[in-house]
C-alpha positions, 0 to 999 in steps of 0.5 A, a space after each residue: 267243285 263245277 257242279 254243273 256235270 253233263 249227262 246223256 239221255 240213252 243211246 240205243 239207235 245203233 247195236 254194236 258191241 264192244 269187246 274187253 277195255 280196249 274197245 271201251 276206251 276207244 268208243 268214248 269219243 264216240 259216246 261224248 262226241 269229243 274227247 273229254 279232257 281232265 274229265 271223268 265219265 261214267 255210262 250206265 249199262 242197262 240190260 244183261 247185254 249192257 246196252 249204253 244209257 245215259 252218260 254223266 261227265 264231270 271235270 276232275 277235282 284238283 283237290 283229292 279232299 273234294 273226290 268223296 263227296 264228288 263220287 257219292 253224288 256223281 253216283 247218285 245223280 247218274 243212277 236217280 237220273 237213269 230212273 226219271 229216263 225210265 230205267 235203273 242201271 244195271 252196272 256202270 263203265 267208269 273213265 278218268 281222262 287227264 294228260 300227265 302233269 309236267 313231270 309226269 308218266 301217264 302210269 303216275 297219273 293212273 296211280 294218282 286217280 286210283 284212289 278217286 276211280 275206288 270213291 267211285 266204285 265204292 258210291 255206286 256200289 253203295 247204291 247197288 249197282 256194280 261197276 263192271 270197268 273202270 279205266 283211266 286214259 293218259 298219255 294216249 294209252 289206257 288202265 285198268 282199275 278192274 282187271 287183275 290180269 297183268 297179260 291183258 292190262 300191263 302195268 305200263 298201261 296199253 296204247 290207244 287204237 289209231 283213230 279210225 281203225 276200231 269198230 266204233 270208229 267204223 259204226 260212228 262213220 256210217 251212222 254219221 256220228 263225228 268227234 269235234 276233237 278235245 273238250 279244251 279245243 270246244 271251250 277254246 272257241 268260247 274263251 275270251 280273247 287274250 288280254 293283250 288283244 282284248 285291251 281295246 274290248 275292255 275300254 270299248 265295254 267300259 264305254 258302252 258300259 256308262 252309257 248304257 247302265 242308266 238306260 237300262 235301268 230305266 224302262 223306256 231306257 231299257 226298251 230303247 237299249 233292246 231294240 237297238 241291241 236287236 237291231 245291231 245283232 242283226 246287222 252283225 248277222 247279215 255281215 257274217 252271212 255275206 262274207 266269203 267262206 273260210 277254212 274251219 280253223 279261220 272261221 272263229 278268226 274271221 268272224 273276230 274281224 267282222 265285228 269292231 270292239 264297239 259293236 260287240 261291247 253294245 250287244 255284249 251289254 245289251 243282252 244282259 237285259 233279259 227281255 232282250 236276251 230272250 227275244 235274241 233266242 227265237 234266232 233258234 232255226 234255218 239258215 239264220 240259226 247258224 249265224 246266230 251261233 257265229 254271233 254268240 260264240 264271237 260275242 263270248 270271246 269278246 267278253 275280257 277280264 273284268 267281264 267274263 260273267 257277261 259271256 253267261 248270256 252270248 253262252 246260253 244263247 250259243 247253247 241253245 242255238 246248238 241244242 236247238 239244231 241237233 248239235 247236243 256235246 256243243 250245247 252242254 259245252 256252252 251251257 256248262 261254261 255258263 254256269 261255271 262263269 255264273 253258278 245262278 244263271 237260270 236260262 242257263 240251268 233250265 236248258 242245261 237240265 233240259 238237255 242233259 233230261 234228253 228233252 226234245 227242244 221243240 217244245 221251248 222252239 213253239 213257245 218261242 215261237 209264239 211269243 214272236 207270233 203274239 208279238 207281230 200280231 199285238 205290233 200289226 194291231 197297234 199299226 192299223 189303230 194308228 193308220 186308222 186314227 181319226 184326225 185331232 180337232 183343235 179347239 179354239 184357245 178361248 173355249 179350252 176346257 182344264 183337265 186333271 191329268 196324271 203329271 203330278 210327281 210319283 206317278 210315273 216311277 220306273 217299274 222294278 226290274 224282275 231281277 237286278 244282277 250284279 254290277 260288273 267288277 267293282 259295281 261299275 261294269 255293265 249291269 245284269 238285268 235279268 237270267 
């Protein structure tokens, strides 16, 4: 089981009410910011007029073992996360989403899920808070788990309001609020590109990869690989910025052309240095924060089988990049693909736990900040001693004193590594050098 779930600060800035299942199946887009494929969702209600608190999405299990344990802890983390915001739910709306499988009538996938969507209802009313609905949403119609009323909720289930037409699709365009479309089509953005045309990627990451490995696990090594890969990044950056605008659906494809195999092999490698990588993620506002984003998207589907691990960092890095600009269903995407390529990516938790607690990310934006503040001042500093150096005297061969120096063997060893990850498949695919 992925637990890395998705949750949802409150959302109180709009008031508009919904009316029946009908209007909760519809307003989902909305609540997510795009439709949640294979998922189940649970929304806290608070108040007696339900106001919409915090959300929680997870992938549907495929294993029906795995649904009661998954539903005590979606239930606990939904109603413990609800109070650390500042209030208890008062009841919680349940959706199971997931398209048929082949063979399949959307009223046969509801019947499937049924036994989940009780686990659920059990788990939070274990906890004493109700489930006022629980729907399931297949096949572009919607169930019922609640009513009994066969008048209002059909056996055959009930379509799907046309998109645009309901109240919320009316309140979500006024208050500016757009659906990014499916949750597969956002991860389809970020997922490495097909073996057939990735072929050319492995051998150049196999390449990069022995020679860059005993550099990085050198310090000097290591410093020279992330200011080149900084460098590099850059000029990849400067490349997208200059070419001519194309349509959304050719923009990801376009950017693929920008970039050779070599060049995204050498910064694919390059920020799993975690100094590096860090340093990558002050690009976090303005005009270059959005070609960061390009970049790191670009760069996570860049990382083909036996890679795919290596994405966690161009992922955390896009996650963020999206947090930090106000694109919050696009952060938890790129952040919750990170972890479930690498469970134990700590830049990753850390900003997924942020954003899913509704932090504000200006506070890690000021310490960013800083760093490259102290950075640029602590490089100024070392300019003006080396400009104000006083020039070297050479004595004469005869009156040359011998020093003790410091050459001897053992004292210039190369310091640890704050973390040394897992090699790549095998243990010689590129190295991991910090989270």
């Amino acid at each position: 089981m992925n637990k890395h779930h998705e949750s949802t600060g409150p959302s109180d800035e709009q008031q508009i009410t919904l009316r029946g299942p009908a209007e909760l199946a519809d307003a989902l887009p909305y609540l997510m910011g795009f439709h949640p494929n294979d998922s189940v969702v649970m929304v806290a209600l608070h108040g007696g007029r339900g106001r919409f608190g915090g959300r929680l999405r997870l992938g549907i299990p495929q294993a029906a073992q795995e649904w009661p344990s998954v539903a005590e802890q979606l239930a606990e983390c939904l109603i413990k996360g609800s109070e650390r915001r500042g209030g208890r739910p008062d009841a919680i709306v349940i959706f199971l989403c997931q398209d048929p499988a082949d063979g399949e009538t959307g009223n046969q996938t509801m019947e499937r899920l049924r036994p989940f969507a009780q686990r659920l209802r059990t788990a939070c009313g274990a906890l004493d808070v109700p489930v006022l609905e629980a729907l399931c949403i297949s096949d572009n119609r919607y169930w019922s788990y609640v009513c009994p009323d066969a008048r209002c909720c059909p056996a055959e289930g009930n379509p799907l309001a046309m998109p645009g037409t309901s109240v919320m699709a009316a309140a979500a365009t006024y208050a500016g609020i757009q659906v990014r479309g499916s949750l597969r089509e956002m991860e389809a953005r970020l997922t490495p590109l097909t073996r057939t045309v990735g072929e050319g990627q492995q051998s150049a990451l196999d390449a990069a990869g022995s020679a860059m490995v005993p550099k990085l696990l050198d310090q000097e090594g290591r410093k020279e690989v992330g200011s080149a890969t900084l460098k590099l990044a850059r000029r990849l950056m400067d490349r997208l910025g200059q070419a001519p605008a194309a349509a959304p659906s050719l923009a990801d494809i376009n950017d693929d052309r920008l970039i050779g195999d070599e060049e995204a092999a050498s910064v694919i490698l390059g920020l799993q240095d975690r100094e590096t990588r860090d340093r990558a993620a002050e690009w976090m506002e303005g005009p270059e924060a959005d070609l960061a984003l390009r970049l790191w998207r670009a760069l996570a589907r860049r990382c083909v089988a036996p890679y795919e691990e290596h994405a966690a960092a161009p992922l955390t890095l896009a996650g963020w990049v999206s947090w930090s600009t106000g694109d919050e269903p696009a952060a938890r995407v790129a952040l919750g693909l990170a972890l479930r390529l690498d469970p134990g990516y700590t830049f990753a938790q850390l900003l997924h736990e942020a954003c899913n607690q509704g932090l504000d990310p200006e506070t890690l934006r000021r310490c960013l900040r800083g760093e490259r503040s102290t950075r640029m001042a602590r490089h100024g500093r070392r300019t003006e001693r080396v400009a104000g150096a006083r020039p070297v005297r050479v004595r004469p061969a005869g009156r040359a004193r011998a020093r003790t120096g410091s050459t001897r063997p053992g004292t210039g060893g190369t310091p640890g590594r704050r973390r040394a990850g897992r090699p790549g498949v095998q243990g010689r695919r590129g190295t991991r050098t910090g989270r």
